[in-house]
C-alpha positions as CSV (number, residue, x, y, z in Angstrom):
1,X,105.3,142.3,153.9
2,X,108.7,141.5,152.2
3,X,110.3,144.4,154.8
4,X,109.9,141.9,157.6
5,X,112.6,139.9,158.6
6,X,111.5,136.2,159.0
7,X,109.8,135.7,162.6
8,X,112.0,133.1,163.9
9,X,114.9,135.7,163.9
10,X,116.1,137.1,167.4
11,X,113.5,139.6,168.7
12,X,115.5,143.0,169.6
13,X,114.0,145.0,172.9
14,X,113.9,148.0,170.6
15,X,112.1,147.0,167.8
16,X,108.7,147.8,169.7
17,X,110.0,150.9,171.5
18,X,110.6,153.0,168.7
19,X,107.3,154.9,168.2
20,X,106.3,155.5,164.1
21,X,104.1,158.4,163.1
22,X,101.5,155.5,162.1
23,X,101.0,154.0,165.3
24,X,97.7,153.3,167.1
25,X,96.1,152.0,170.4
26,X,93.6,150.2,169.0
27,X,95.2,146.8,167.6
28,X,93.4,144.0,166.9
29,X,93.7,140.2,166.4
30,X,91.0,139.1,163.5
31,X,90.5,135.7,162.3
32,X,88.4,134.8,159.7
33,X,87.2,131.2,159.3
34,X,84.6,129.0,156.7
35,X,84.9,125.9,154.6
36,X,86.5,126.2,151.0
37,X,84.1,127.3,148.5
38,X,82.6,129.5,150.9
39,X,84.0,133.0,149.6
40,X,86.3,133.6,153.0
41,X,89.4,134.5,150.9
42,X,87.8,137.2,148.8
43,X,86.1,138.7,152.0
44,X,89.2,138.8,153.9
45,X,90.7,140.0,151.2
46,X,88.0,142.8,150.9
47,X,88.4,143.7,154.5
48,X,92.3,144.0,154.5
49,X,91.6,146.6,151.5
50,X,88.9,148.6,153.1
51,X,90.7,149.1,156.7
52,X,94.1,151.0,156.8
53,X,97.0,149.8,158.8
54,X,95.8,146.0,158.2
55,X,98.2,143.2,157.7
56,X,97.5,139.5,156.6
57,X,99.8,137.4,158.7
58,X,102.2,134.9,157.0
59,X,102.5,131.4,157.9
60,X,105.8,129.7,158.6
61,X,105.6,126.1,156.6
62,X,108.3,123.0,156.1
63,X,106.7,122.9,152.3
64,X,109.3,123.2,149.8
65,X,109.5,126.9,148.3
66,X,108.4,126.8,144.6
67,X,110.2,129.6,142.0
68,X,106.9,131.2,142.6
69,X,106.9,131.8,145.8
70,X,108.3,135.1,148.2
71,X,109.5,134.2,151.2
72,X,108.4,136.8,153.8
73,X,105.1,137.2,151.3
74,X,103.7,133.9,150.3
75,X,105.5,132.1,153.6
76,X,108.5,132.5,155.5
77,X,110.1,129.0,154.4
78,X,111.8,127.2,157.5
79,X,113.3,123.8,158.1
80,X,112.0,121.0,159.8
81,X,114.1,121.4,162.9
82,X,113.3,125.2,162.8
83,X,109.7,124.5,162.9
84,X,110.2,122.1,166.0
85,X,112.1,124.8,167.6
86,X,109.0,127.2,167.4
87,X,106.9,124.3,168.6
88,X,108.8,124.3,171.6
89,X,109.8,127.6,172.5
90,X,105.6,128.8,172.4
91,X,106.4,130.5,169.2
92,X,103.3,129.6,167.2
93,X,99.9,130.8,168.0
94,X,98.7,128.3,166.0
95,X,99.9,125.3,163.8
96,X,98.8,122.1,161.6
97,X,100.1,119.4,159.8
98,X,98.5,119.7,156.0
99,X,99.4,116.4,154.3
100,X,103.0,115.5,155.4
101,X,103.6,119.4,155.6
102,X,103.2,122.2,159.0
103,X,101.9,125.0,158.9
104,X,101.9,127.8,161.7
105,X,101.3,131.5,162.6
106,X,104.5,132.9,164.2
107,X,103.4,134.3,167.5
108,X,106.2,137.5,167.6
109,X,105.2,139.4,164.4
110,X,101.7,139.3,165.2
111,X,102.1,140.5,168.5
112,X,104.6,143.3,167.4
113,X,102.0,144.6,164.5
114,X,99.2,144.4,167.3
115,X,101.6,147.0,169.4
116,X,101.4,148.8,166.4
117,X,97.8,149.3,166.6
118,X,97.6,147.2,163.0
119,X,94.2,144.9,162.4
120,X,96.3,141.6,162.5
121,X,94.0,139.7,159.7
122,X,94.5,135.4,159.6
123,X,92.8,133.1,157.4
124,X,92.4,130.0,159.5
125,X,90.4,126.7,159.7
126,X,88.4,126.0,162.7
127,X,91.1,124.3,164.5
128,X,93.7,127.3,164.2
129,X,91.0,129.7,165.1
130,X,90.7,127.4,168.5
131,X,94.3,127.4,168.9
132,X,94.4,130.9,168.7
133,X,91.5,132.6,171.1
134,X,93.2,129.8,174.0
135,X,96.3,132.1,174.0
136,X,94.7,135.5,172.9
137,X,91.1,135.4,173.8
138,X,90.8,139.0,172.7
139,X,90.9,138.1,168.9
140,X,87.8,139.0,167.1
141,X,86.8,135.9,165.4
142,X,84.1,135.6,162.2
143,X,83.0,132.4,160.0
144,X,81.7,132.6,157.0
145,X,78.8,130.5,155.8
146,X,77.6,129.6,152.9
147,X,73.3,131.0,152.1
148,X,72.7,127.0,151.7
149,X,74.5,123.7,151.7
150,X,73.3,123.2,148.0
151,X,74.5,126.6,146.9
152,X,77.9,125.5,149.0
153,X,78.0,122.6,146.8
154,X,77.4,124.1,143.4
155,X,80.1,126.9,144.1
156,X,82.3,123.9,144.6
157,X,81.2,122.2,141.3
158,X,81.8,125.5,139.5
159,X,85.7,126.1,140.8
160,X,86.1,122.9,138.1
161,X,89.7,122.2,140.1
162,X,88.6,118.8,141.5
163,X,86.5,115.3,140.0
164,X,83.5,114.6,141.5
165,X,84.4,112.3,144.1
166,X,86.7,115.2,145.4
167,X,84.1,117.3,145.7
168,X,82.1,115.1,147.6
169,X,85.1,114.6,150.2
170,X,85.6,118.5,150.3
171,X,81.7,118.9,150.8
172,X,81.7,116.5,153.8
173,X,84.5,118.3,155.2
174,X,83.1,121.4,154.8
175,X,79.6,120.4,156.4
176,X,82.0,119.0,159.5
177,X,83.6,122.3,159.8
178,X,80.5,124.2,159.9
179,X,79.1,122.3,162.4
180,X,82.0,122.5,164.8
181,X,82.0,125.8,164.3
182,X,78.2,126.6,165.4
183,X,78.6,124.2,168.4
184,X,81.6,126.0,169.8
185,X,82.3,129.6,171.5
186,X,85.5,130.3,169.0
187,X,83.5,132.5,166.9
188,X,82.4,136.1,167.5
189,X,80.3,137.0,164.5
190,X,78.8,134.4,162.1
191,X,78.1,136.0,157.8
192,X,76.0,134.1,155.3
193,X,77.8,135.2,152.0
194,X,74.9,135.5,149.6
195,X,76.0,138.5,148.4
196,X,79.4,139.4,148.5
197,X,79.6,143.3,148.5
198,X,77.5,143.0,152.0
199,X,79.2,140.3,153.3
200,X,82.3,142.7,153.2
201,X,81.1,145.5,154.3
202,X,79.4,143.3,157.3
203,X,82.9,142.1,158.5
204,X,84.1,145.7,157.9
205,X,81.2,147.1,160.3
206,X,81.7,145.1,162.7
207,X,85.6,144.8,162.8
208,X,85.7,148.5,163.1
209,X,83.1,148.4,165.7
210,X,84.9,145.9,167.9
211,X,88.4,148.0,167.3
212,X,86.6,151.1,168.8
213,X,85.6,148.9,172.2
214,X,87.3,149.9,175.1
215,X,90.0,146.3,176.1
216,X,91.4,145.9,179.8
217,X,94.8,147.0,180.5
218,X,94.4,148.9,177.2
């Protein structure tokens, strides 16, 4: 997505009313949600690959820009200030402050790729997923659990990146997140990932399923 000029840049009238030959009707918000460990990268990954025209969204963030990162393709790297403006001009669907750094989901790409007809895809926690379905409630929301809370556990063990008290944190938050999840109506779709293959072709199935419902005003 290095084409794409950051999304804080002026918005031209024009940009959207140019018709391309790869243009659809049937856009779609997804967000796809579940504690870390639980496999949600991988499947959302999985689903961007199995479904053309989909896009993963990139975040705006204050965080320094390391020599590895793109901007436009890791982040689109903004100042401070610049992240205050798109607090208050509405310009986030979604933001969070991650240890000392924001972190956001500029509202005018997104909403130019869903005019597109793309599948929109973020990676959000359960917070950002609640930001987002309170300003478009027709996103298409799934979570990802893991078969068992021990199994959850050991996958975090086996990533080897963290001690053990880390772990432990990381598991508590984890349990947290998927109870907030269950307890809420964020969530459209809920997949255990015991297996991975059908947890992908689960979100697939029903992504493409929900793409083909008739929307209002659509």
């Amino acid at each position: 997505m290095s084409d794409h000029t950051p999304d804080h840049a002026p918005h031209h009238p024009d940009e959207t009313s140019h018709k391309l030959p790869t243009d659809t009707a049937d856009g779609l918000l997804l967000i796809i949600s579940g504690p870390s460990g639980v496999g949600k990268t991988t499947i959302t990954r999985g689903v961007e690959r199995s479904i053309a025209g989909s896009v993963f969204s990139v975040s705006a963030t204050t965080r320094a820009r390391t020599e590895a990162d793109v901007e436009g393709v890791d982040y689109h790297f903004v100042a401070d200030a610049e992240f205050d403006a798109l607090v208050a001009q509405d310009e986030l669907l979604e933001w969070a402050n991650v240890f000392g750094k924001r972190y956001g989901t500029p509202r005018k790409w997104v909403e130019e790729q869903l005019r597109r007809g793309r599948l929109v895809i973020l990676e959000i926690d359960v917070e950002g997923a609640r930001q987002v379905k309170a300003k478009m409630p027709d996103a298409f929301a799934i979570f990802v659990l893991p078969p068992s809370e021990e199994v959850l556990f050991q996958r975090l063990r086996d990533r080897k990146r963290e001690g053990e008290d880390a772990i432990h944190r990381r598991f508590a938050e984890a349990r947290r997140e998927i109870a907030t999840a269950r307890q809420g109506t964020i969530y459209d779709l809920f997949i255990t990932n015991d297996d991975l293959k059908r947890a992908i072709a689960e979100a697939v199935t029903a992504v493409e399923a929900r793409r083909q419902r008739p929307r209002v005003g659509r």
